[in-house]
MARZARO-412719 format. One record per residue (C-alpha): residue in three letters; x, y, z. Coordinates in steps of 0.001 Angstrom, whole numbers, plus 500000, padded with zeros to 6 digits. Layout:
N
ALAXYZ
...
! end
This chain:
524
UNK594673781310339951
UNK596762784133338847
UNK598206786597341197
UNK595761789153339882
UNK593330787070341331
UNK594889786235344948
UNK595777789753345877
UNK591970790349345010
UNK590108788289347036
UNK593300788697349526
UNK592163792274349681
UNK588513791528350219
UNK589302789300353245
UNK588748785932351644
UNK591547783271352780
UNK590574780052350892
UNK591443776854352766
UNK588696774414350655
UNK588487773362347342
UNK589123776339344555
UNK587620775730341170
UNK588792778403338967
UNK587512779491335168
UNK586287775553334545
UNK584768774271331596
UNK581228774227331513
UNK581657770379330604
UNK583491769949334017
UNK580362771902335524
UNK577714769949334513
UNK579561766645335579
UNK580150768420339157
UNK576266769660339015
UNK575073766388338180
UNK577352764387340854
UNK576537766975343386
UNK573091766548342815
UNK572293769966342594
UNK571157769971338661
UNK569576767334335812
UNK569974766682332243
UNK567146767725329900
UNK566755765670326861
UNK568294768126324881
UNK571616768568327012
UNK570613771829328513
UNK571683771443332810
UNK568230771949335007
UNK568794774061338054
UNK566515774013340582
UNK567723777879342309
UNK565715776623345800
UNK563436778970348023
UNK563905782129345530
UNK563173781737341792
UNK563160785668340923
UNK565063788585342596
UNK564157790226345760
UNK563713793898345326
UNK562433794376349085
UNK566077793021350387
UNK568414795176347899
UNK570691798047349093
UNK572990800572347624
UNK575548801717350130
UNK575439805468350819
UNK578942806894351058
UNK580398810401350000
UNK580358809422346421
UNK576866808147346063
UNK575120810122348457
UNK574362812999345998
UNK574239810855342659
UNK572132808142343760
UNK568313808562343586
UNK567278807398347129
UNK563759805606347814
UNK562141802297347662
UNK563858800869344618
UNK567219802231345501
UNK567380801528349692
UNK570477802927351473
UNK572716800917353433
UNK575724802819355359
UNK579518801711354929
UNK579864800244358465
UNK576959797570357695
UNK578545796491354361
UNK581900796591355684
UNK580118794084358771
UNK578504791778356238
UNK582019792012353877
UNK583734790611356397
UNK580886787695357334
UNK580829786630353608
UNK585072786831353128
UNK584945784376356600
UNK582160782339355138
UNK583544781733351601
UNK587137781121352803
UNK586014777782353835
UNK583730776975350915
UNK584211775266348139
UNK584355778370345538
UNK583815778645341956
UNK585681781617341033
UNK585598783264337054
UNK586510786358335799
UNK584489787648332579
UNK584092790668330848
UNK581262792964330802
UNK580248795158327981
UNK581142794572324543
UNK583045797560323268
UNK586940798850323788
UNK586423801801325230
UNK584462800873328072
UNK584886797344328751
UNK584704795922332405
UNK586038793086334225
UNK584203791235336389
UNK585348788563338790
UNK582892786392340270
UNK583183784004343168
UNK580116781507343397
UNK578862778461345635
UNK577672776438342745
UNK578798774973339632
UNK575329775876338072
UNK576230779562338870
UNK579499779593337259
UNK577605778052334133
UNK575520781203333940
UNK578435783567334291
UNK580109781642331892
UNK576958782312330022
UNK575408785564330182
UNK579028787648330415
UNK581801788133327560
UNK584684784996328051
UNK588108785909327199
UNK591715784853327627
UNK592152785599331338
UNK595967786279330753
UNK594317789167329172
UNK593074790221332623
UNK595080793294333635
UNK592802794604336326
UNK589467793742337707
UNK586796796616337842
UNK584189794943339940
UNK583691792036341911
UNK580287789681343096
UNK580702787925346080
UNK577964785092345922
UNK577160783486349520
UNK574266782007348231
UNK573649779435351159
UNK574644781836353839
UNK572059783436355913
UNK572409786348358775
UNK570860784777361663
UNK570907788706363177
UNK569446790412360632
UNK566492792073362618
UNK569175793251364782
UNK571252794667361885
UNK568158796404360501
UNK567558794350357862
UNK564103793646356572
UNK565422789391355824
UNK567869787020356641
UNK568875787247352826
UNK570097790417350980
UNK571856791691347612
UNK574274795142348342
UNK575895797048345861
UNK579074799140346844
UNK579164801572343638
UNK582585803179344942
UNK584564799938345947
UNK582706798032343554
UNK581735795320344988
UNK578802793153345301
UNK577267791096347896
UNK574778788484346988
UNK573297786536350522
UNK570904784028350844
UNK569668783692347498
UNK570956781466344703
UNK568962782519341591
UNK571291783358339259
UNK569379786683337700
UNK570560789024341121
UNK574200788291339099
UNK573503790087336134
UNK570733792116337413
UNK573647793656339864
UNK576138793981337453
UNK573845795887335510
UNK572815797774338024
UNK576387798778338213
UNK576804799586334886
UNK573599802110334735
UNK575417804199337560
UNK578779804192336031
UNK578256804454332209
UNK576228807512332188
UNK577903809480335334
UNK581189808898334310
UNK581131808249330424
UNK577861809876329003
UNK576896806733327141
UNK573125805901327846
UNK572258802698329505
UNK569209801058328627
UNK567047797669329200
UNK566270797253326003
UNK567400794362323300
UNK568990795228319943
UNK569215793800316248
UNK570527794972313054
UNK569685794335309222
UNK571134793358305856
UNK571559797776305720
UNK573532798319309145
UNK569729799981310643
UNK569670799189314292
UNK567155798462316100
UNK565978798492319885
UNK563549797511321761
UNK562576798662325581
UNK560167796778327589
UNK559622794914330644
UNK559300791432331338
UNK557172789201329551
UNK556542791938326648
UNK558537790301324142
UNK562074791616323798
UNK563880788840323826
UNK561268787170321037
UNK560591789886318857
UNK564645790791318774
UNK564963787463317445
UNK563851787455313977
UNK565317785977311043
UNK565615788441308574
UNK568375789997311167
UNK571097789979313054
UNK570899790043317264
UNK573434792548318980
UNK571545790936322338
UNK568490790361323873
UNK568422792795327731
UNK570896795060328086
UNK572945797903325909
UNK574688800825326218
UNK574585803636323287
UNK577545805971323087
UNK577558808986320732
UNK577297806914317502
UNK577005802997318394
UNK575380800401320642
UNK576629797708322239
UNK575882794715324100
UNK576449794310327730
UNK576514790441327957
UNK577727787536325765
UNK574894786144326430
UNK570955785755326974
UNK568460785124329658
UNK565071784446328196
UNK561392783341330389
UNK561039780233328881
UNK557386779726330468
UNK555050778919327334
UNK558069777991325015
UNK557294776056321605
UNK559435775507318893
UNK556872776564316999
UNK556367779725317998
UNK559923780765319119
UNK562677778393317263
UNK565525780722317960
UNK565594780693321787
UNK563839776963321653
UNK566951775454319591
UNK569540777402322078
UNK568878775287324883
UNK571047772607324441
UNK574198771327326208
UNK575846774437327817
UNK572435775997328229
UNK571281776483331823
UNK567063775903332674
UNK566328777147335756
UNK562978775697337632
UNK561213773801335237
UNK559733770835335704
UNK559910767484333316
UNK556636765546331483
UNK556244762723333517
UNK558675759536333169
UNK560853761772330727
UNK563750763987330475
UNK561359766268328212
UNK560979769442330194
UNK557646770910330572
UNK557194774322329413
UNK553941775096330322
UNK553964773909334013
UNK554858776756336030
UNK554124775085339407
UNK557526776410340833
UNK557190779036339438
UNK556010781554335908
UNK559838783054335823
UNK561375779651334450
UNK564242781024332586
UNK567229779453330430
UNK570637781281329768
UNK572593780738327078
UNK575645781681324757
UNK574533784811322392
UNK576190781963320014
UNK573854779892320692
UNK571387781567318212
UNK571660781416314820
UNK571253784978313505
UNK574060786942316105
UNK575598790214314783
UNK579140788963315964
UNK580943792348316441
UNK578165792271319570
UNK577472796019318469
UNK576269798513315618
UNK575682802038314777
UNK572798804443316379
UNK569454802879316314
UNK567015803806312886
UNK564013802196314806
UNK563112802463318484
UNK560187800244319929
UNK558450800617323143
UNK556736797165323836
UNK553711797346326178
UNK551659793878326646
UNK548415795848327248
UNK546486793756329046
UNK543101796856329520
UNK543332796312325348
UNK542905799815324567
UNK546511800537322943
UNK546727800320319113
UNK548852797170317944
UNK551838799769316802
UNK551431803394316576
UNK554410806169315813
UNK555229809126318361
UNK556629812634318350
UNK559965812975320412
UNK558005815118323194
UNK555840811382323220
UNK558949809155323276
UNK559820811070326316
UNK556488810589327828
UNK556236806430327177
UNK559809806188328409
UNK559305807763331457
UNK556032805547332070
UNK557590802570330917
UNK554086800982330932
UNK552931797018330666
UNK549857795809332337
UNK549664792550334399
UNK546872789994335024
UNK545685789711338477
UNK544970786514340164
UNK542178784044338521
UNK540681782925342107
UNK536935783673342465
UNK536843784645338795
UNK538912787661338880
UNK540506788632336170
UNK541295792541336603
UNK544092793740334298
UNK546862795975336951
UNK548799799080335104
UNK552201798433335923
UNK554538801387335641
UNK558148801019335915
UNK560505804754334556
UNK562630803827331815
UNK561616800212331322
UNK563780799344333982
UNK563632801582337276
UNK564590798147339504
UNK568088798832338137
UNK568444802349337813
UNK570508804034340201
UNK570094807540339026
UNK566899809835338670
UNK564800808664335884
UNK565169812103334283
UNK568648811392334171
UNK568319808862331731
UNK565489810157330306
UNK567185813979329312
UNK569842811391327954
UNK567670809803325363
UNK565930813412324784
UNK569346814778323591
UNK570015811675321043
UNK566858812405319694
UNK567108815951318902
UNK570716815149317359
UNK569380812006315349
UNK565324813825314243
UNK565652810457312631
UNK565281808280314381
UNK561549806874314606
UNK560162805908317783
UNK557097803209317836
UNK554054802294320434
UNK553532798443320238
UNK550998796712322063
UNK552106793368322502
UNK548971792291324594
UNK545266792238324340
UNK542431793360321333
UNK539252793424320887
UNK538697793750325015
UNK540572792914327999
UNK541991790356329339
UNK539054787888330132
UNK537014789634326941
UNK539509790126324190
UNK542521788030322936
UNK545855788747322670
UNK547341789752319652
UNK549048786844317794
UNK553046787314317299
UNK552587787040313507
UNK550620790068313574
UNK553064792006315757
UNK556569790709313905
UNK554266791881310576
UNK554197795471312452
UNK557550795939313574
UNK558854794651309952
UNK556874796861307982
UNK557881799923310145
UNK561399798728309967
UNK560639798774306246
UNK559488802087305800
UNK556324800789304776
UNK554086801758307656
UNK553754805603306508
UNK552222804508302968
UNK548663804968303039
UNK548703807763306266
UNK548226808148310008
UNK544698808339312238
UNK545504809680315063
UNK543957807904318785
UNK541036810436319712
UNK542375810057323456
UNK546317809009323264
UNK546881811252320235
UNK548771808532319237
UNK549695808184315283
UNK547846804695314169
UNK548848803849310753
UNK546200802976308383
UNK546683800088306254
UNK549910797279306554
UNK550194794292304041
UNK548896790869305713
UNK547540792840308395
UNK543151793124309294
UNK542903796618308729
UNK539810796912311317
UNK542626795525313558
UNK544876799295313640
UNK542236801214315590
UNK541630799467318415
UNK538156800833318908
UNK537476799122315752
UNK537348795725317085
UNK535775795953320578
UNK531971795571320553
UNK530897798281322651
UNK532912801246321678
UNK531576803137325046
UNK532937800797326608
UNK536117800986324774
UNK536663804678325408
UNK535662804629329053
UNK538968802335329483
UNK541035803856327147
UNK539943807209329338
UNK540730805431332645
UNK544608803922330937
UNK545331807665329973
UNK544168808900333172
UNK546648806498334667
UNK550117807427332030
UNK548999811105333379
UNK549334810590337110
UNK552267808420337089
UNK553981811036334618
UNK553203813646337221
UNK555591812951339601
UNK558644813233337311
UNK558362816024336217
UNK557215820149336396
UNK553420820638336340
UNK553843823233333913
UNK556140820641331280
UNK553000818486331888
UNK550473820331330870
UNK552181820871327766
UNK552164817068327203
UNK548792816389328489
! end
């Protein structure tokens, strides 16, 4: 290790005495995954990684530490739980004492791909499988380069705290985010995504607070004319998928920061659900996961090394990280000028949203706040209720600051870029709900986004959405034109607008709370 590195984890109380594997190859990894037995081979290359008793991230068990700094910046409440400096400073010192005696896997990478606010991040992991995905999803470089260290993740991911009921703690496991010392403690948990999710967590307190560039969960391409595009939604609504299209060039796939006249990527890498995958349907991310890639809880076809994708008996949030590289179609500057195009992808699973529809900036502000999908409840007994799911900014998990704060951000680049055109997509269900209607197919939706990327959509006029107010263009080439309204293609239309009424109802309430009654009535 360098001394860089030493005094570092010297100052954070970790003493190593076992084995220290630092900035490996990720051929070396595998071979220590696969002898370790904590990983397979896929038939492709890619390492399987089974990430044990938690296979997403644990919201109910994450903390921000309240301190003089953060007290005043940090927006307090369920998503964003405080923690006070005397219990991090107690479970610092538990996880230095644990780790000294560990074998380690210790890397330092780079976060955020842009000069002017680049940050480096050392990570020190219990698992070769872990140090792939670093390796993975953050920016490599020469670590002679290394002339600092801005933050640090501490990964005791087979450590528990016996005491935690004692401590106050809600489990025995725990992620905790020190914004001022910047630091990160991961316990308990080995899947991989409380890593980057934390980091970016990070990121969207620092970027904005202290630099004025806007953080976003969103994924970003560019064409053949330099026109950026982005596109904000939660999981499962198609960011990573509809980011990857041919006919462009991917900045990256979850997470970007735009500065007064660019965006750029936080990650050298991706992180894509792979639940459902086909080659037929997505090649790009299909085709990535070979040797170097990283599957995480899938399962193989019986007697084979051929994984599964559609058996999500461990669980639906299979994922795979990869190289950016990996893909074929990669901007490789990993940046690009103010966004043209700005999509808000909803998988609307009520069916009432139009399949793409254009808003007003005062709109853009009101579908970024809601930062709306809809999820499918449950099948037992027959039930098959779609559930709003709101969550501010497409990303409140990792938002440290008010919504608004992000969301008067966006408002500003807006009025300075007029622009800039902001689009609705529906990425879920027509012609009814889930359990009546179908959801769209992606040849339909990539038609959308392309022709509005085009220019094209605007050509034969706007209807607007009797109850959203929502602009729903008329006619686009290879496109059902029946299939634009929405209404169109249910067959009750009573039906239709009773949901649609109950789905506006819903934006309105949840918009409520962010901001002055009177500001909402002039939306409403």
């Amino acid at each position: 290790m360098t001394n860089l590195i030493s005094n570092l984890l010297d100052s954070l109380g970790i003493l190593p005495t076992g084995p220290i594997y630092f900035q490996l190859p990720v051929a070396e990894l595998v071979e220590q995954a696969i002898k370790n037995q904590e990983a397979t081979l896929t038939e492709t290359g890619a390492l399987n990684f089974k990430t044990g008793v938690f296979t997403g991230r644990s919201p109910e068990s994450r903390f921000l530490v309240k301190d003089l700094e953060t007290t005043d910046h940090v927006n307090w409440g369920k998503v964003n739980k405080p923690m006070n400096p005397e219990l991090f400073d107690l479970l610092l010192k538990r996880v230095s004492n644990y780790l000294s005696d560990k074998p380690c896997y210790i890397r330092a990478v780079q976060a955020c791909n842009h000069k002017n606010f680049a940050q480096n991040v050392l990570t020190v992991t219990q698992s070769p499988c872990q140090d792939i995905f670093v390796h993975n999803m953050f920016i490599n470089k020469d670590i002679e380069k290394f002339e600092n260290i801005d933050w640090t993740v501490l990964a005791a991911s087979n450590m528990k705290i016996q005491d935690y009921e004692d401590l106050g703690l809600p489990t025995s496991h725990c992620v905790v985010l020190d914004l001022s010392r910047k630091v990160v403690l991961i316990i308990g948990t080995a899947y991989t995504g409380e890593i980057k999710k934390s980091i970016f967590s990070a990121l969207n307190y620092y970027l904005p607070l202290k630099h004025n560039v806007l953080t976003m969960h969103c994924s970003a391409n560019v064409g053949q004319k330099n026109d950026t595009a982005l596109f904000f939604g939660l999981s499962g609504t198609g960011k990573t998928t509809l980011s990857s299209d041919h006919g462009r060039l991917l900045i990256g796939d979850d997470e970007h920061g735009w500065t007064e006249n660019e965006v750029f990527n936080f990650e050298g890498g991706c992180y894509a659900k792979a639940i459902g995958l086909t080659g037929q349907h997505e090649p790009q991310i299909f085709n990535a996961i070979r040797f170097g890639a990283l599957l995480e809880n899938v399962n193989f076809k019986p007697g084979t090394r051929q994984v599964d994708y559609e058996d999500s008996s461990i669980t639906e949030n299979m994922r795979a990280s990869y190289p950016i590289e990996f893909l074929e179609n990669v901007n490789p500057k990993g940046f690009g000028a103010s966004p043209n195009h700005i999509f808000f992808l909803s998988a609307d699973a009520f069916g009432v949203l139009p399949p793409i529809s254009k808003l007003s900036a005062e709109q853009a502000m009101y579908y970024f706040i809601n930062g709306y999908t809809a999820k499918v409840a449950g099948t037992e007994m027959g039930v098959k209720t779609p559930t709003a799911t709101f969550s501010a900014c497409f990303g409140a998990a990792f938002m440290p600051l008010h919504p608004m704060f992000y969301a008067e951000m966006l408002k500003k680049k807006l009025e300075e870029n007029p622009n800039i055109q902001v689009w609705l997509v529906n990425t879920g269900w027509v012609a009814g709900p889930y359990g009546v209607g179908r959801r769209i197919q992606l040849k339909y939706t990539r038609q959308l986004i392309r022709s509005a990327l085009e220019g094209n959509l605007a050509e034969a006029g706007f209807d607007k959405h009797p109850i959203f107010d929502l602009q729903m263009p008329r006619e686009c080439m290879d496109i059902p034109s029946n299939l634009l309204n929405p209404r169109l293609v249910w067959d009750n239309s009573e039906a239709y607008d009773e949901l649609a009424e109950k789905l506006k109802n819903m934006f309105d309430n949840n918009y409520a709370q962010f901001i002055p009654q009177e500001i909402e009535k002039a939306f409403s």
